[in-house]
N, C-alpha and C positions, 0 to 999 in steps of 0.2 A: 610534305616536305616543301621548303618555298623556296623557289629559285634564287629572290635577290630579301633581303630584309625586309620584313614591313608587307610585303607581295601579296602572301596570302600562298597555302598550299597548291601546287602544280603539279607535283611528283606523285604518282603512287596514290591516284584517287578513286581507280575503278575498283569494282568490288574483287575482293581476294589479292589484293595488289601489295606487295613490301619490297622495302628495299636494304642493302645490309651495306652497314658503316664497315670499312676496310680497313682507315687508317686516318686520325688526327695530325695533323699538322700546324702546332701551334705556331708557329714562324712566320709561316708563310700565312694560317689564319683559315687552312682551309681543310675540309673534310673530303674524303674519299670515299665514295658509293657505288655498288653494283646496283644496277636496276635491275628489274626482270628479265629484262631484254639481255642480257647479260651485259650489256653496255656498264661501261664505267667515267660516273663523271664526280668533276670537283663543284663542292658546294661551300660558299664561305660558312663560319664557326656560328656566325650571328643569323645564321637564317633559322627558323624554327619548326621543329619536328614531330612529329606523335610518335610513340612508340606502340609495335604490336606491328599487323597488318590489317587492311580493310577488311570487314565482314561480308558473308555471303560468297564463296567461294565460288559455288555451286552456279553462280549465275549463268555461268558463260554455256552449260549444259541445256538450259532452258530452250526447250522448242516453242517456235511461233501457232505452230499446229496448222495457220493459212497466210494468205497471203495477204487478205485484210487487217489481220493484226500485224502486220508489218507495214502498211497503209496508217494505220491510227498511230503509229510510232512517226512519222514521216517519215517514213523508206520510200523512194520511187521503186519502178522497177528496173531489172535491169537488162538491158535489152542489147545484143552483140552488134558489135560494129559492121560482120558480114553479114546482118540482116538489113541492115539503110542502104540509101542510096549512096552513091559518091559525093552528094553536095553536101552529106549530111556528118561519113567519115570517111578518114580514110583507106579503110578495106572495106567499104561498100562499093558496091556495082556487080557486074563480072554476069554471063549468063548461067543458070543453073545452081548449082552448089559449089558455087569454088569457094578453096579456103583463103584465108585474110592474109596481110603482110607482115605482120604482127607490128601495127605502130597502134600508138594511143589516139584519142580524137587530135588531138594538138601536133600528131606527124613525127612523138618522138620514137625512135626504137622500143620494143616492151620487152622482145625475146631473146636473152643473152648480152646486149649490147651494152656495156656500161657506161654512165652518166658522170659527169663529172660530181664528186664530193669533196664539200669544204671541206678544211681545216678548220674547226673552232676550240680556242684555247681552253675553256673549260672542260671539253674531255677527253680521258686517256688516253679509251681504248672503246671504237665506234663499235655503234650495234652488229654492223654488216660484217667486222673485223672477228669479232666476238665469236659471232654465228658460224664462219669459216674456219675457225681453229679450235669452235668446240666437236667438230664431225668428222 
């Protein structure tokens, strides 16, 4: 699915991936799509689509088996913030095992606190909106 005309598909490109058309809008020019995510956004008429969904569902089940083939993928590793030093994050330091403040490398909140999110006109009904009044 392509975001703007001419783009090239963006939407809906990893394997087992589809999205379902809601509603035409010829007036206005524009279509109406659930993602996966449950997210719902607007796509002009002139952008162009496949029909179906991607192949290979199954992919996402696939085990790495070690941590070298996550290595030949270019995965780092991933290593927790109260394991560095202070200069390094910030819930490193502290003597012994104490637990972290829960911020990200960059000092913002990770645990509960919420972040500020745009408004952007092409969509409905945001993922995180989606996700909250499907549970």
């Amino acid at each position: 699915i392509e975001m703007r005309p001419g783009a090239g598909a963006q939407f809906c490109r990893s394997a087992g991936t589809s999205a379902q058309l809601l509603e035409r809008d010829e007036t206005r020019g524009h279509a109406l799509l659930r993602m996966q995510s449950k997210e719902q956004r607007y796509v002009l008429l002139s952008c162009m689509a496949t029909v179906g969904e991607v192949s290979n569902p199954e992919h996402k089940n696939q085990s790495l088996g070690k941590a070298g083939r996550a290595r030949w993928m270019g995965r780092r590793p991933k290593v927790r913030g109260v394991a560095m030093n202070p200069v390094d994050h910030p819930n490193g330091g502290g003597e012994g095992k104490k637990s972290g403040k829960g911020l990200s490398p960059w000092g913002m909140h990770s645990k509960g606190f919420k972040t500020v999110r745009k408004v952007r006109p092409f969509i409905k009904l945001q993922r995180w909106k989606a996700k909250k009044s499907s549970s």
